[in-house]
C-alpha positions, 0 to 999 in steps of 0.5 A: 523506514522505521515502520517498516523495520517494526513491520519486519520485526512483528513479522519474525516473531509470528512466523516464529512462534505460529508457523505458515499455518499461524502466518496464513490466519492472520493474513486472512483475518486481516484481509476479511477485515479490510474488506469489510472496512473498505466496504463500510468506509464508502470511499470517505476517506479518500473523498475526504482527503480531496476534499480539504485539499481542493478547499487548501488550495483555494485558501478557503477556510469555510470549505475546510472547516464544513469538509471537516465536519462532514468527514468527522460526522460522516465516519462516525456513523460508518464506523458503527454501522459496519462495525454492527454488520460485521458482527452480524454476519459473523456466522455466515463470514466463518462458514464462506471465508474460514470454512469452519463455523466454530471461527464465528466468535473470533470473525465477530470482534473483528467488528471493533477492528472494522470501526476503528479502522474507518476512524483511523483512516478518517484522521489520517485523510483529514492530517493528508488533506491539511498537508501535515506530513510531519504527524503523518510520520509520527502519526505511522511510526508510534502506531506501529511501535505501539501495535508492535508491542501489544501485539507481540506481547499478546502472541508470547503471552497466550500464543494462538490464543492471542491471535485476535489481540494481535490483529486489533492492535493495529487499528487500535494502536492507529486509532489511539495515536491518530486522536492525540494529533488530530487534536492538536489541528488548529480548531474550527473557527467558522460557526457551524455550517448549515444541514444543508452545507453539510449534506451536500457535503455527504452527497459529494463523498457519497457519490464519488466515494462510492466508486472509489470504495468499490474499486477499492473493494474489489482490490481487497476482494480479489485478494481474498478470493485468491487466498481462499483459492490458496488455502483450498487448493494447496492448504494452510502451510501454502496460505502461509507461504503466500502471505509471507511473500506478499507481505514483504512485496507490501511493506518494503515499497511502503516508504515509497508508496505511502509518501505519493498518498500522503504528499504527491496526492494532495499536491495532484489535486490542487493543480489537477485542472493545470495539466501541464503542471499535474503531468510534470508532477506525476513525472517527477513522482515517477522518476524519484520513486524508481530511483528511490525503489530501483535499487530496493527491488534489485537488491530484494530480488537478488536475496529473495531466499535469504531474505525470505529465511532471515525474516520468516523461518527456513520453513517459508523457503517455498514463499521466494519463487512467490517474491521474484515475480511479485517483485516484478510486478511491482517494477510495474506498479511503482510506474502506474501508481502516479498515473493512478492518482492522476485519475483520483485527483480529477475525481473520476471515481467510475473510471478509477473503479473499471481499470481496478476491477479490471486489474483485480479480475486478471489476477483473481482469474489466473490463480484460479485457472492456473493454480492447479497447474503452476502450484503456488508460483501461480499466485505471483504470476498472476501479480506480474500479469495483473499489472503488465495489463493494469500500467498501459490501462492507466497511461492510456486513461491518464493521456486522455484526461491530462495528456499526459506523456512520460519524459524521455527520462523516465522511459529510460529509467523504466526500460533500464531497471525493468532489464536488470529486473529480469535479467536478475530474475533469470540468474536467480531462476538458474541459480540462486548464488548466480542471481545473488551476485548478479542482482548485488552487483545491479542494485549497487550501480543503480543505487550509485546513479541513483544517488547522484541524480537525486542529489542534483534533484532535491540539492541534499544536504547533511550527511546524505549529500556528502555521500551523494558527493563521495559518491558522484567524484568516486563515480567520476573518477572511474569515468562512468559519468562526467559533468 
């Protein structure tokens, strides 16, 4: 939650002082940037993760010591390589993706931003594989303050000018951060693993990571691809208007989000081969994130606009229809995440890389067919059909593998809050004070049940379980549930 209110307040300031124009370069240079480390990392993060997590849970201190090396060895030489070829193509990136070749320079230092990107994801993948929940945390949360900082001061300083330092703080200050608790990890102790222990090592990340980068890539890609469609199409200012909505669609979920990565995915792939246990985890994954989210996704749909102005400008006005059918979608995709690690943690990277591609072509292929049309609403549209088709893909694929089924709860929870959602969605469509009231008056009731039931879940203590308990006998008390 502390990242994310830092993310929101890097967020202001840049729409502040560079505008939607301003918002829009830094989304696509960020993007253009993920892209190719997505590409240069090949998967091995991710691989990585799996890897001393499978090792953990079969105590065997050689497997984490040799995945270990091999994670650290092997990212080191992608670090360099994709930062070199980043540089390389840096003509040929300005001219396809920012149309103007006088960008070439700028599009060259993103290499630094690429290396240590793969390094920074590297450290990230050895401290979740090693359960480290707690310096993942840190780890997020001082990187943020920090990159906040330096990027800030970078824009007030020089302005537009300062638009490259702004961008690589994050990688840096992720980098920077990342290396003080990655030292802290207990050292190896095991004597050096033999080439061939190591190689076939490689190979493993190499193989399944590869699929993985690709479905990866071809997330990354289709983002790209539609905002270069948005920019094209509709110009700058409409860039901008995107990347404000999608922005707030990514951050808001994160506390959400990033704690499957960082908790539940490694949990997944110790116990992927007990299926009964693998599916009461995703389901149980999946009914704490839509009680935690519910009442965020109703709330942010009811003051889309409001929010939009309070954290961009009355400029980005243009950037809420965009939010309320992101917002939608992600109804949808907190459901098919959990169902998504289930495929990542059996390891089967080519099925993982199909259902992405398929996802991203939907969305990718209706903002290109429809945009001139709908205008920019179309690139929320295609957000909300991208995962009205990806969720039953993976259910399907998850059933197959572990078959699995949701519980009677979940469907309830699923069926109650994507209701709300377009019922909320429909009023702030007719008006926006109708769907301010009616979407208040949602999330505030879903965040009381939702409360109650996560209190009886996880038996919280301190100050969060006495309001769980003021909470549950005012509840009571009015007669809407009983013991």
């Amino acid at each position: 939650m502390i990242n994310i209110l830092i993310g929101l307040l890097r967020i202001k300031v840049v729409a502040v002082l560079l505008g939607p124009a301003g918002v829009g370069l830094v989304g696509l240079l960020q993007n253009l940037m993920a892209t190719a480390s997505t590409v240069a990392a090949l998967g091995f993060g991710t691989v990585g993760t799996r890897q001393i997590a499978e090792a953990a849970g079969r105590e065997d201190q050689a497997g984490i010591d040799t995945a270990r090396r091999a994670l650290f060895w092997g990212t080191l030489c992608l670090a360099a390589v994709g930062g070199i070829l980043l540089w390389a193509l840096r003509h040929v990136l300005a001219v396809k993706v920012l149309a103007d070749p006088g960008q070439a320079p700028l599009v060259g230092w993103l290499a630094v931003g690429v290396a240590l990107t793969i390094a920074s994801g590297a450290q990230g993948a050895l401290l979740t594989g090693m359960r480290r929940v707690g310096d993942i945390a840190r780890v997020q949360v001082y990187s943020a303050i920090l990159s906040t900082v330096l990027g800030i001061g970078a824009i007030w300083l020089l302005g537009e000018a300062g638009l490259l330092l702004f961008i690589l703080a994050g990688p840096f200050a992720g980098f920077v951060i990342g290396q003080l608790y990655v030292a802290r990890l207990p050292k190896i102790q095991t004597p050096p693993a033999p080439l061939p222990a190591l190689v076939g090592q490689w190979q493993t990340m190499a193989r399944l990571g590869t699929a993985f980068m690709v479905a990866g890539l071809v997330g990354v890609l289709g983002q790209l691809a539609v905002r270069t469609l948005v920019q094209r199409e509709l110009g700058a200012e409409s860039l901008g208007y995107f990347q404000a909505a999608w922005v707030i669609s990514m951050t808001y979920l994160g506390f959400v989000l990033g704690a499957m990565g960082t908790d539940y995915y490694p949990r997944l792939t110790a116990a992927i081969h007990d299926h009964a246990t693998a599916n009461r985890l995703a389901n149980e994954q999946t009914e704490v994130a839509l009680l935690l989210a519910g009442p965020v996704l109703l709330g942010m749909l009811a003051l889309a606009p409001w929010v939009i102005q309070l954290l961009y400008t009355a400029e980005f006005a243009p950037a809420a229809s965009i939010l309320r059918w992101q917002i939608l979608g992600d109804v949808l995709k907190i459901v098919s995440w959990p169902l998504g690690f289930i495929i990542l943690a059996a390891g089967d990277g080519r099925t993982f890389m199909l259902s992405e591609t398929a996802a991203m072509a939907v969305f990718a292929g209706i903002t290109w067919l429809a945009l001139p049309w709908l205008g920019i609403q179309t690139a929320g549209i295609s957000f909300l059909l991208m995962y009205m088709v990806l969720l039953p893909l993976v259910y399907w694929l998850a059933r197959r593998r572990t078959g699995f089924a949701w519980s009677r709860t979940v469907l309830r929870d699923v069926l109650l809050l994507s209701g709300a959602a377009t019922l909320v969605a429909a009023c702030g469509a007719w008006h926006d004070w109708l769907g301010a009231v009616v979407g208040v008056l949602a999330a505030g009731g879903f965040g009381i049940i939702a409360l109650l039931r996560l209190a009886r879940m996880a038996e919280l203590g301190g100050a969060l379980g006495r309001l769980a308990t003021m909470a549950r006998r005012y509840v009571f008390k009015l007669g809407v549930m009983h013991d």
